[in-house]
N, C-alpha and C positions, 0 to 999 in steps of 0.2 A: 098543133103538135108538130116538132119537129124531129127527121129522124136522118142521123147521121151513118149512114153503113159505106163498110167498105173491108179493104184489106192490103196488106204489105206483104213483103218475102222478107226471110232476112238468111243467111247462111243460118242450116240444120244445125248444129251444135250449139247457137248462141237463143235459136228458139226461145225455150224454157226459161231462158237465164233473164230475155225480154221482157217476155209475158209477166214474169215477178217484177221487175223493175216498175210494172205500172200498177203493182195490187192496191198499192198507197194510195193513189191519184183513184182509182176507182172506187174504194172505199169511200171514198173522202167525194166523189160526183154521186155514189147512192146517197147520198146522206142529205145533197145539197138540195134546195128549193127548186122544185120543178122539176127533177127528176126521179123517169119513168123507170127507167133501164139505161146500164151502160155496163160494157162486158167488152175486153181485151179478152182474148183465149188463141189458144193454138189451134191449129185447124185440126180435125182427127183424121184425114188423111194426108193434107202434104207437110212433110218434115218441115218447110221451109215457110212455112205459112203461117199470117197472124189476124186474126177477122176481128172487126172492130165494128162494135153494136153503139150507136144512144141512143134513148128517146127523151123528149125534153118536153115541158106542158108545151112551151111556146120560145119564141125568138127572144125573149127579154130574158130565160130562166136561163139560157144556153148561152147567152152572151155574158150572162153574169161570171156563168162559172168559167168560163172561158178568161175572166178578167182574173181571177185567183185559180187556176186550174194547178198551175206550177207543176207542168207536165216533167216527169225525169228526163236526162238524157243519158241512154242510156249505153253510149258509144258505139256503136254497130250502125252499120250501112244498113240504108233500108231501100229497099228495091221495088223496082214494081207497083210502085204505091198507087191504089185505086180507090179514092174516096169520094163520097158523094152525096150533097145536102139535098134533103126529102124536105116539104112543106106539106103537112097531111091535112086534109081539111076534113075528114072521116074518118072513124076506128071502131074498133067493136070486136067482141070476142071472134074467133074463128072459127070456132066451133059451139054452134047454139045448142 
């Protein structure tokens, strides 16, 4: 399993206007082969904040969609960006 997390800033006013610009592209990565979860969202407490979830079966399923992702651009500065590739080689509920 792989798991993609992390987060950006971007100016408070252009937030919301981001977070939609990716509904398409997330749509379109639940749907795809090997995918667990993927979630763009606004943070609920900082205005300026954008948290970015994947989970993937595996490295073949994440690279696929990475090949056809055709992420937006969606003109805004993005600041701060802090992302980070996870290799899980364990998973299970959290609560048994």
């Amino acid at each position: 399993m792989v798991v993609i997390a992390g987060h950006y800033r971007v100016d408070a006013e252009q937030r919301d206007e981001v977070v939609a610009a990716f509904a398409d592209m997330v749509t379109r990565a639940r749907d795809a082969d090997g995918c667990i979860h993927v979630a763009i969202t606004a943070d609920s407490v900082d205005p300026e904040r954008i948290d970015n979830v994947e989970v993937w079966r595996d490295a073949g399923a994440l690279e696929a969609w990475r090949a056809r992702a055709d992420a937006p651009d969606p003109g805004v500065a993005m600041r701060d960006l802090t992302m980070a590739r996870y290799d899980a080689v364990d998973g299970g509920p959290l609560f048994p």
